[in-house]
VOMARKE-378021 format. One record per residue (C-alpha): residue number from 1; residue in three letters; chain; x, y, z. Coordinates in nm, 2 decimals. Example, Ala and Ser with C-alpha at 12.3 -4.5 7.8 and 13.67 -1.06 7.14 Angstrom:
residues 2
{num 1&residu Ala&chaine A&u 1.23&v -0.45&w 0.78};
{num 2&residu Ser&chaine A&u 1.37&v -0.11&w 0.71};
***
This chain:
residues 127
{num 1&residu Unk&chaine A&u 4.33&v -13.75&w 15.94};
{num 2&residu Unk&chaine A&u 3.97&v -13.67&w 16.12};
{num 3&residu Unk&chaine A&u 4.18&v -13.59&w 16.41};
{num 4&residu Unk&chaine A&u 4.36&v -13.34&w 16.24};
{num 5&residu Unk&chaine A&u 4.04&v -13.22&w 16.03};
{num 6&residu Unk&chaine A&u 3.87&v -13.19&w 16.41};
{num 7&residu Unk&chaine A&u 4.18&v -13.00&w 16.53};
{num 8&residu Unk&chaine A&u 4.21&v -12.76&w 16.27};
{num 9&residu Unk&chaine A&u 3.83&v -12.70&w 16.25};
{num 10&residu Unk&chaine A&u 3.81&v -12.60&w 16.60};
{num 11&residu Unk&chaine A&u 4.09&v -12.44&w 16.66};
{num 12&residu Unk&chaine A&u 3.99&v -12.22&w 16.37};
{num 13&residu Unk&chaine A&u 3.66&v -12.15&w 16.53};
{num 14&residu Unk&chaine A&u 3.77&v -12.04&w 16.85};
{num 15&residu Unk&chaine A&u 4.03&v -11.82&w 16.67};
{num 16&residu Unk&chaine A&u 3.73&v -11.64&w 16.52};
{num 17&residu Unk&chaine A&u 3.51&v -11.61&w 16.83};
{num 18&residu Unk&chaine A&u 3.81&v -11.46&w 16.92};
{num 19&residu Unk&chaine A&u 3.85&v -11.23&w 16.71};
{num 20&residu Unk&chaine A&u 3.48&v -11.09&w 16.69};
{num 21&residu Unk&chaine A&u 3.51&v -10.97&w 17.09};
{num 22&residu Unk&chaine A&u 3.84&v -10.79&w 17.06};
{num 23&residu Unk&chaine A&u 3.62&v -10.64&w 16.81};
{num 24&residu Unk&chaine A&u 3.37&v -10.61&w 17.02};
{num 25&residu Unk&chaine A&u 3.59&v -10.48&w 17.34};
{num 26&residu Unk&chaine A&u 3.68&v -10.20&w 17.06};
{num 27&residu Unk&chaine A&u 3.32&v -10.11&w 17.01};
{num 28&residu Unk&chaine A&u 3.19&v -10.10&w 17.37};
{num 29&residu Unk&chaine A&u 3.42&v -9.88&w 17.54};
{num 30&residu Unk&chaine A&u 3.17&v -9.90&w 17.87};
{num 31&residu Unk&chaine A&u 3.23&v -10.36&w 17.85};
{num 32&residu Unk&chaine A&u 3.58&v -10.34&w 17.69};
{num 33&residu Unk&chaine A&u 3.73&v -10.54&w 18.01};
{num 34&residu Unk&chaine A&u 3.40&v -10.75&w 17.98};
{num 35&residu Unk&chaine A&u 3.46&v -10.83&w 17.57};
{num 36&residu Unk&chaine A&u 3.82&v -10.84&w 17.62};
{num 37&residu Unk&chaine A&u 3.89&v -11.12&w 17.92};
{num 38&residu Unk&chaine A&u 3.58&v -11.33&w 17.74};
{num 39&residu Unk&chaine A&u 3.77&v -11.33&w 17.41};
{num 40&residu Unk&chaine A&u 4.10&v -11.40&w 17.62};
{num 41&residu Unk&chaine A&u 3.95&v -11.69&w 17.80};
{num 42&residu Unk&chaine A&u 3.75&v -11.82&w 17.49};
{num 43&residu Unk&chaine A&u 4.11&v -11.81&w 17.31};
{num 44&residu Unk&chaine A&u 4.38&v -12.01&w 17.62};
{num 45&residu Unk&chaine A&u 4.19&v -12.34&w 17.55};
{num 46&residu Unk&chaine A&u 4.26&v -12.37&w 17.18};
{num 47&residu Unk&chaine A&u 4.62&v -12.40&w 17.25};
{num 48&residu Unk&chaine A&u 4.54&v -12.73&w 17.30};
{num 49&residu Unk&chaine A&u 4.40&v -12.78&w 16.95};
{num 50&residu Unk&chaine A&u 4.73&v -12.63&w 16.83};
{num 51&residu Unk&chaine A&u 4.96&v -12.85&w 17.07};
{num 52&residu Unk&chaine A&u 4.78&v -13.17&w 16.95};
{num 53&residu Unk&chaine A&u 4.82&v -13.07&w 16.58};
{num 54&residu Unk&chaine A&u 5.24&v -13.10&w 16.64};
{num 55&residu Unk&chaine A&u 5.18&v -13.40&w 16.81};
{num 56&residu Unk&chaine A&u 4.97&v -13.51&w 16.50};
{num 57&residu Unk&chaine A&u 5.17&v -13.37&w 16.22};
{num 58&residu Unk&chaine A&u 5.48&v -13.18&w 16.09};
{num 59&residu Unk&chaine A&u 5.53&v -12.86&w 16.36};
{num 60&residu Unk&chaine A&u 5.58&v -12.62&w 16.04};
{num 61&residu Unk&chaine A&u 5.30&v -12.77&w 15.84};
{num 62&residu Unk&chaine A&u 5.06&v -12.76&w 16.15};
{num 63&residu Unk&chaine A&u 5.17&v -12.41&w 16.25};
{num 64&residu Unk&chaine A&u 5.11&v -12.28&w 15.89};
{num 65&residu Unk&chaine A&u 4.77&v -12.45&w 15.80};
{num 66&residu Unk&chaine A&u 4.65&v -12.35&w 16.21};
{num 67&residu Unk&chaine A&u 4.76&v -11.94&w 16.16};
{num 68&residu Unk&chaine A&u 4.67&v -12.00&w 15.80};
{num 69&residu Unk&chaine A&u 4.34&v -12.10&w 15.88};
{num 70&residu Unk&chaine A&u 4.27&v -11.89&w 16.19};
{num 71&residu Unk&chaine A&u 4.34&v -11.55&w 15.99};
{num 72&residu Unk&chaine A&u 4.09&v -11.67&w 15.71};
{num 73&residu Unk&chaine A&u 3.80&v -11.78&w 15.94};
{num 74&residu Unk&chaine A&u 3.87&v -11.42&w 16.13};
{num 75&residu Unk&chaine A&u 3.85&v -11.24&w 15.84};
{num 76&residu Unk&chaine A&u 3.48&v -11.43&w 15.69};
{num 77&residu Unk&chaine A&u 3.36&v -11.39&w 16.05};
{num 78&residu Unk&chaine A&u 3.46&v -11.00&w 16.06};
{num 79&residu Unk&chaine A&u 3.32&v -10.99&w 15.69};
{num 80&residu Unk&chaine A&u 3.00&v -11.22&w 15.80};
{num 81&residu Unk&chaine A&u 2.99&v -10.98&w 16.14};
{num 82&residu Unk&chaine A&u 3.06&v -10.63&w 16.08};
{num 83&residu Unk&chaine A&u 3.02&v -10.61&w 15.67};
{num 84&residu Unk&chaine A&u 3.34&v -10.43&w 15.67};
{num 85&residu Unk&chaine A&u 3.38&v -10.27&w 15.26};
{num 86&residu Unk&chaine A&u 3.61&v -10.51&w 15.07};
{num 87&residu Unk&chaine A&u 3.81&v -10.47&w 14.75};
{num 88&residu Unk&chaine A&u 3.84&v -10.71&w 14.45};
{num 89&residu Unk&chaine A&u 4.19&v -10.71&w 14.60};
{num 90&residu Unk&chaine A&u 4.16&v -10.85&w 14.94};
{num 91&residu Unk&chaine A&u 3.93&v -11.10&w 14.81};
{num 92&residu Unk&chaine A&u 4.21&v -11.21&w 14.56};
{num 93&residu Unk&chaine A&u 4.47&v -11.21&w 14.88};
{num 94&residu Unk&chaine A&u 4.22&v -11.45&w 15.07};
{num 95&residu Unk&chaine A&u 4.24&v -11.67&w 14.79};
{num 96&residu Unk&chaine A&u 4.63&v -11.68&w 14.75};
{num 97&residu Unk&chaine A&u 4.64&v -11.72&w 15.14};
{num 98&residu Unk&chaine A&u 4.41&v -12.06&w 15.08};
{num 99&residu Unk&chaine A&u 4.65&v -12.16&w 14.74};
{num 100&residu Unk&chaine A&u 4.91&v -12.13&w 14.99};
{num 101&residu Unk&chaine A&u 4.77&v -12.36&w 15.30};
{num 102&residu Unk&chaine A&u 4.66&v -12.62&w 15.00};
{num 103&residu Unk&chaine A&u 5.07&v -12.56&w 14.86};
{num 104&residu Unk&chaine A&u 5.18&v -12.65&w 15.26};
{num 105&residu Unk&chaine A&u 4.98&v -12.93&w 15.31};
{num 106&residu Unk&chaine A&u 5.03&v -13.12&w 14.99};
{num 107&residu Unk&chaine A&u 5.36&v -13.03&w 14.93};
{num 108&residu Unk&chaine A&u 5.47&v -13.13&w 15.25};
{num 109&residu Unk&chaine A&u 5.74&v -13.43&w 15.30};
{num 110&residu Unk&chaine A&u 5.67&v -13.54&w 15.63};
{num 111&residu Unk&chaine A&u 5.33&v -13.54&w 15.76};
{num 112&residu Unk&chaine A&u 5.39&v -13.75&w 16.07};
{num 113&residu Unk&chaine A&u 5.53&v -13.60&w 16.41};
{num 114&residu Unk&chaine A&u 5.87&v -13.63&w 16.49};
{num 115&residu Unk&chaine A&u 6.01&v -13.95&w 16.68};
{num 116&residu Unk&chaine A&u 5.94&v -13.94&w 17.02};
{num 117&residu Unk&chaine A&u 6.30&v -14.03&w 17.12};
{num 118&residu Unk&chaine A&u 6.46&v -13.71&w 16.88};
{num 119&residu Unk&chaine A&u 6.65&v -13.43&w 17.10};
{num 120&residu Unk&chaine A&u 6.55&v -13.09&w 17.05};
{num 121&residu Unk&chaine A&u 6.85&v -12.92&w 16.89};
{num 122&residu Unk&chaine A&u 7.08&v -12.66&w 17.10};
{num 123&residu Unk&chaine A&u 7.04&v -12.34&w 16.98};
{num 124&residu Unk&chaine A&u 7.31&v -12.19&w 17.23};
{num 125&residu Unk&chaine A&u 7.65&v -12.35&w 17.26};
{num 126&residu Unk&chaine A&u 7.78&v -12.26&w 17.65};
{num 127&residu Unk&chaine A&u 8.14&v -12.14&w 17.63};
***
């Protein structure tokens, strides 16, 4: 469970750094290449993170609660950043978004990976 907890947490950073330079590659139009290939490097490696969390855990769960996750620490670090204006109602959609990670992690049936030996499935049929 720390695994996942160090996953998640840094993949959800990363996310966020990345998000503040395309920001930043908006604002400076004279270092948008410059803001741009940093955030771009800054965001390959956390693949990683997001690889080991299907190794870890359900692929559906991990997808949801990584995305999940990255969007809401984008957001507080835009909000934390920039001081964008926000409405009662975005704040109330941030919330739901969290109700609904906590709804995918707890109500999730399977929490461990899939068995190492289990075939992908074939989603084309050859004639």
């Amino acid at each position: 469970m720390l695994k996942i907890t160090l996953f998640l947490g840094l993949f959800w950073l990363i996310q966020a750094l990345v998000t503040i330079g395309f920001k930043l590659s908006s604002l400076h139009e004279k270092q948008f290449w410059l803001w741009f290939c940093a955030a771009h490097a800054i965001g390959v490696p956390s693949l990683w993170f997001l690889v080991r969390l299907y190794k870890e855990m359900s692929e559906p769960v991990a997808f949801g609660l990584a995305l999940g996750g990255a969007f809401l620490a984008s957001q507080i670090a835009l909000f934390i950043a920039f001081r964008p204006a926000t409405s009662m109602v975005q704040w109330v959609g941030v919330l739901a978004i969290c109700g609904g990670m906590v709804m995918l992690a707890v109500g999730s049936p399977r929490t461990a990976p899939i068995d190492a030996d289990a075939q992908p499935v074939e989603l084309v049929s050859e004639p």
